[in-house]
C-alpha positions as CSV (number, residue, x, y, z in Angstrom):
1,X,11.5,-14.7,46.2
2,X,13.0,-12.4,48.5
3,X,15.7,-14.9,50.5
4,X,16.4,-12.5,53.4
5,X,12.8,-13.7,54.8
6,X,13.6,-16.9,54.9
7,X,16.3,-16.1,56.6
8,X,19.7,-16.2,54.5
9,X,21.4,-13.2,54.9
10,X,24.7,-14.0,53.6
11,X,26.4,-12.0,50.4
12,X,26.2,-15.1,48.3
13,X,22.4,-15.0,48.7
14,X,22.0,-11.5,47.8
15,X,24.0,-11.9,45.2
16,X,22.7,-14.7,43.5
17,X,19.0,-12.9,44.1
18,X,20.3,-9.8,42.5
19,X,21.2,-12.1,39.2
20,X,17.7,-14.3,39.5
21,X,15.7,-10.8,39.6
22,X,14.9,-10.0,36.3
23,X,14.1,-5.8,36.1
24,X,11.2,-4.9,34.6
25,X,12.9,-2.6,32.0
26,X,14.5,-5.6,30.5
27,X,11.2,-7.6,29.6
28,X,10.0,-4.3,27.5
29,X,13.0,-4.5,25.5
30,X,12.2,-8.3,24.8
31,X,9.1,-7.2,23.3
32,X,9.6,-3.8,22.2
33,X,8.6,-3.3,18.5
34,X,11.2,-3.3,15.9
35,X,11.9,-0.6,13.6
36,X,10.0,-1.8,10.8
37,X,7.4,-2.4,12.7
38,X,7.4,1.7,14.2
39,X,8.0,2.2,10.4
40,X,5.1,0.8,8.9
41,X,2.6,2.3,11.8
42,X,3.4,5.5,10.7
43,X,3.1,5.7,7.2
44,X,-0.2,3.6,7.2
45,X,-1.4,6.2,10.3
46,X,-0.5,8.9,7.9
47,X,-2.3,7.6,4.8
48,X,-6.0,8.1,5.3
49,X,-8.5,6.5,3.3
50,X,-12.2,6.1,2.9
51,X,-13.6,2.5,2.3
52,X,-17.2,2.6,0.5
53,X,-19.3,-0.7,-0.1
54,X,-21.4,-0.6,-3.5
55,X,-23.8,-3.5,-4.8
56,X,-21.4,-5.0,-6.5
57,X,-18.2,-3.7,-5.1
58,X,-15.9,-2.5,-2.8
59,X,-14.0,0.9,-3.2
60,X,-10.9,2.1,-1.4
61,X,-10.3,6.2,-2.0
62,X,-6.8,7.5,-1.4
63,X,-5.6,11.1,-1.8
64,X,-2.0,10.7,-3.7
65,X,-1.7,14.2,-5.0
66,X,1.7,14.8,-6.9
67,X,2.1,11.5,-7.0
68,X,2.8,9.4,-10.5
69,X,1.1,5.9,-11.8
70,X,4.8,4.4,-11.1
71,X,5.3,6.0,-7.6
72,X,2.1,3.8,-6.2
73,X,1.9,-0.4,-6.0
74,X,-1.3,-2.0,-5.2
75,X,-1.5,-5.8,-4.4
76,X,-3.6,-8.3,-2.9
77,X,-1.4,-10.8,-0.4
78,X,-2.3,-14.1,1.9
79,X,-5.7,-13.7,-0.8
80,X,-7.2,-11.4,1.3
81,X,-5.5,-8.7,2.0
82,X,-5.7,-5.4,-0.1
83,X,-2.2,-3.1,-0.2
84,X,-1.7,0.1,-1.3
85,X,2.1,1.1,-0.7
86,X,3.9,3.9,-2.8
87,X,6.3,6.6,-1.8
88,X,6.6,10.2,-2.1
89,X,9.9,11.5,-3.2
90,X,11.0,15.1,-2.3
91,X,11.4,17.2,-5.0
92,X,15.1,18.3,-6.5
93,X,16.1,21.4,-5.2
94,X,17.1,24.3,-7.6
95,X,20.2,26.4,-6.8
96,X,19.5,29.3,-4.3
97,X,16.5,28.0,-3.0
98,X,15.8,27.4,0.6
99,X,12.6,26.2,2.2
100,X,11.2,28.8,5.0
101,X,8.6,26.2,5.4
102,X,8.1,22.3,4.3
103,X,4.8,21.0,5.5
104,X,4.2,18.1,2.7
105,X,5.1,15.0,3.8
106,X,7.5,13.0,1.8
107,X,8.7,9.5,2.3
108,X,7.0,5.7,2.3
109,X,3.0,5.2,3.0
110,X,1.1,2.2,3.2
111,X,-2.7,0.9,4.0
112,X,-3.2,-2.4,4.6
113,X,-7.3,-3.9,4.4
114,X,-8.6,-7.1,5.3
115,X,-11.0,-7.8,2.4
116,X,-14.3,-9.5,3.1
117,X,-14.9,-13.0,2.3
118,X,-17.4,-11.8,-1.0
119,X,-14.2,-9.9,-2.4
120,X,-13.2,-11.3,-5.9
121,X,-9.5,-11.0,-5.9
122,X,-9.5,-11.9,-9.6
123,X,-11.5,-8.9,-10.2
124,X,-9.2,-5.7,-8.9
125,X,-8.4,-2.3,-10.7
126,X,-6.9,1.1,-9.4
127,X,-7.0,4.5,-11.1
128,X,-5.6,7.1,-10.1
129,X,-7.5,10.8,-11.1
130,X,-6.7,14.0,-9.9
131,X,-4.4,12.8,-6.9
132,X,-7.2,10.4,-5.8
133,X,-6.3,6.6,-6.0
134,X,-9.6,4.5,-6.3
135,X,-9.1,0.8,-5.7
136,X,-12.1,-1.0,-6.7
137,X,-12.9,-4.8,-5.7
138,X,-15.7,-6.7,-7.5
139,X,-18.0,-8.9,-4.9
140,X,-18.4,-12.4,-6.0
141,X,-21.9,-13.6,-6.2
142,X,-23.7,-15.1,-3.8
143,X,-24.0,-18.6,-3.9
144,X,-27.2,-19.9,-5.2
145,X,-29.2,-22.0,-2.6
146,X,-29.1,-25.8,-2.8
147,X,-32.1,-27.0,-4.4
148,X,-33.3,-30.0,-2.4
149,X,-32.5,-33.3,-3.7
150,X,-35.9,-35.7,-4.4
151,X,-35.0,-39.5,-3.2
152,X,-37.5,-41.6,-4.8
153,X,-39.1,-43.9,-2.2
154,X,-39.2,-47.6,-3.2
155,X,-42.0,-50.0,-1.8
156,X,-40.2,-53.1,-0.7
């Protein structure tokens, strides 16, 4: 509320509307994202993946190439929610040698996939062949349809 309309034009006024106004930049920084948060956007933007659905299963293809069994973690979390989170570690430099160019990325990725409610969780396996990470999910089966119940009708 700007108090010089209603007329009060007095320092105190303006003073105390300069503390009540609020600048815009300061509610951004309220809800600016943290630095986890930047974090964790990037290396799941940077991981691509494809997501196939089979018969009987779900599969989740990652390229990983130079990448070891131990330098990759899958997991399923909240029971729904597939993981794949690893990270690439820059190689040790040899004496002499400088790079004229570095184009592979190194550092933490992550994916993160909602799993659909026919995902058996109990059923989950990851190899990883060639640089390519396949995460494979078994579906549960469907449920079987009820079978009406008979009530026997009694003559009273």
């Amino acid at each position: 509320m700007d108090f010089r309309l209603a007329g009060f034009d007095s320092p105190l006024f303006a003073t105390l509307h300069h503390l009540m106004d609020v600048p815009d930049d300061a509610d951004k920084s309220f809800n600016a994202p943290t630095r986890t948060y930047v974090r964790d956007a990037r290396a799941m933007a940077a991981t691509p993946a494809d997501v196939k659905e089979y018969p009987g299963s779900y599969a989740f293809v990652v390229d990983m190439p130079g990448l070891k069994s131990g330098d990759i973690k899958v997991q399923v979390e909240d029971d729904n929610v597939l993981v794949i989170s690893g990270e690439r570690k820059r190689e040790e430099e040899k004496e002499g040698a400088n790079y004229l160019r570095m184009e592979r990325r190194i550092g933490k990725f992550m994916r993160k996939f909602t799993l659909p409610e026919n995902a058996n969780t109990e059923a989950v396996s990851a190899v990883c062949h060639d640089g390519v990470l396949t995460v494979t999910v078994e579906k549960l089966p469907p449920p079987e349809p009820k079978k009406p119940k008979t009530v026997e009708v009694k003559v009273a």
